[in-house]
N, C-alpha and C positions, 0 to 999 in steps of 0.2 A: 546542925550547922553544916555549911554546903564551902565549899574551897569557891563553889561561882568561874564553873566552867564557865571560859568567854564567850564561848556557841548559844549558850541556851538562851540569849536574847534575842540572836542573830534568824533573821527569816530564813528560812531551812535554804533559798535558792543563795542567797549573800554569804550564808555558810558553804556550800559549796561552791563556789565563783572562788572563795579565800586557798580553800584546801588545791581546787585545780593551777592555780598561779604558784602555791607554794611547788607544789610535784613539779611544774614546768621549768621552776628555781631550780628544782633538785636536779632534776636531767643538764639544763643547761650547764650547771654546775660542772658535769663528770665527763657532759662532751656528746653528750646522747639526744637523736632530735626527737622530743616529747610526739609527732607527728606521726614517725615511724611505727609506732604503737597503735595496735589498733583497741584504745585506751578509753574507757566511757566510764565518765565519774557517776555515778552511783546517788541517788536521793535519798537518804534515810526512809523508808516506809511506816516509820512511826518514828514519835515524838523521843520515845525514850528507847533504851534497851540495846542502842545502835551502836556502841563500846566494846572492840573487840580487846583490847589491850591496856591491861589494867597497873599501875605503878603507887607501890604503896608502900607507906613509910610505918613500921613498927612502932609503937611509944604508949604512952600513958594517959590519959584521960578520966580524971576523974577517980584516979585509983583504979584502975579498971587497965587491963593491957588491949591493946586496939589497933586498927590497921585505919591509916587515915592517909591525906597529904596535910602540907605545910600549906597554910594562908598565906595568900600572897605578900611578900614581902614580911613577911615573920617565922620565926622558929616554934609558932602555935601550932598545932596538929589540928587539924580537924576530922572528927572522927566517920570515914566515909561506909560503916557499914549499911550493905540499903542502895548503896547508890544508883538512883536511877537509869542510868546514860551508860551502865555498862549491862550487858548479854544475862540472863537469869543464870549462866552456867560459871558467867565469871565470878558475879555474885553468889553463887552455891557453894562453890570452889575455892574462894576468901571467907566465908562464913565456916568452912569445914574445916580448914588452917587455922583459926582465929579461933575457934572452939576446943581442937587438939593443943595450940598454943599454953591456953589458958587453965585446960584440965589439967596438965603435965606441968603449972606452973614454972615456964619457961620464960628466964629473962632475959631481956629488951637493953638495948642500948640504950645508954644515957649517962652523958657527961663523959666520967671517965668507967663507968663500970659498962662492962663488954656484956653482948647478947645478939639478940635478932634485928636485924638492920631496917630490910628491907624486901617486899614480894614484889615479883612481875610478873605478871601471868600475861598469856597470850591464846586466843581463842581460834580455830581454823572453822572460818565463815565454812569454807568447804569441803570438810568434814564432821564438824566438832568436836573435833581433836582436843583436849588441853595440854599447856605447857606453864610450867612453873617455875621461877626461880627464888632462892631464898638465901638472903646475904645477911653471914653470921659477925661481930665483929670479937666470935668468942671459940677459937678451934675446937677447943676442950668439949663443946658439944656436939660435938658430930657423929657420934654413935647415937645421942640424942633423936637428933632430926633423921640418922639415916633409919628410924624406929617408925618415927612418925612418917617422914617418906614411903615407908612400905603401907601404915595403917591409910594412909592417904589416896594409894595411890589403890588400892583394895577397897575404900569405901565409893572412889568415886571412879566409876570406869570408863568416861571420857577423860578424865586425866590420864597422859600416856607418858609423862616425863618430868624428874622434879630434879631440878641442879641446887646446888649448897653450896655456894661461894663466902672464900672468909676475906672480910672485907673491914681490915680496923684504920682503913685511912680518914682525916678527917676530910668534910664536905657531903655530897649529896650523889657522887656516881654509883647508881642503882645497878649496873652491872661490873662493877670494878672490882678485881682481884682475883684471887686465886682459887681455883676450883677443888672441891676436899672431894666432893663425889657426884653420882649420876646415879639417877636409878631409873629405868624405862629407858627410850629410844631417846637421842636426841634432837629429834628435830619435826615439826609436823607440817604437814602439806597444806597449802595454802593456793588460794588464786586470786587474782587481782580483777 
């Protein structure tokens, strides 16, 4: 089951024609003339695998504990492991979370009982750097995950940074709260 990224229908050139008007928004927005940049939007070189920044929601499926998003307009998860449209490293990197998750039988938020929120990973085109985040809405596990952070960040050696943010507000802000730890550097070099 696919969440149906809005792109994948879209002709690769009308996908980006969308993304370079939005950036232009964004500049306009903060006062910046998009011009002054010497700025060239980029064509995917292939159909798939062109997802450098992954966002994903912890839950259930099936009995099964899983990393997915939310169906549009629903509280349904859809369970994205596999997903095409993100980098073989984001995908290695949420299958090796998602398998230390599961070994360690660690629980997931839902409803009212507290656990693992949510992951964001972020991929540097320009180095292959990884960055990870992971929002608990359960303090009490944070010796937990700072465990798993270390076997993580030792299994896979382009991940260079995992943050643990505890997050029991309700809604869906995937970076909100407050941060319990760090482990690696915090930040990875990137170019545009």
């Amino acid at each position: 089951e696919c969440t149906g990224c809005p792109f994948l229908a879209y002709p690769v050139e009308d996908e980006k024609n969308f993304k370079e008007l939005k950036i232009r928004a964004i500049f306009d927005d903060v006062g910046v003339d998009f011009n002054s940049f010497k700025f060239q939007m980029k064509t995917p070189s292939e159909a798939f695998g062109y997802r450098y920044y992954a966002k994903q929601v912890f839950g259930v499926v099936s009995g099964r504990v899983t990393l997915g998003s939310f169906i549009a307009g629903t509280h349904r998860l859809a369970n994205n492991e596999n997903c095409p449209v993100l980098t073989d490293e984001l995908q290695g990197l949420l299958a090796q979370l998602l398998e230390l998750v599961r070994s360690r039988k660690m629980r997931v938020h839902r409803g009212n009982d507290a656990g693992l929120r949510f992951a964001v990973a972020r991929h540097s085109r320009s180095r292959g750097e990884l960055l990870l985040v992971v929002s608990t809405s359960d303090k009490n596990t944070a010796s937990q995950l700072k465990e798993l952070a270390k076997d993580l960040l030792e299994a896979n050696s382009n991940l260079v940074s995992m943050t643990v943010l505890h997050n029991a507000a309700p809604g869906n802000s995937l970076l909100a709260g407050e941060e319990l730890f760090q482990v690696g550097k915090n930040s990875i070099a990137e170019s545009l």
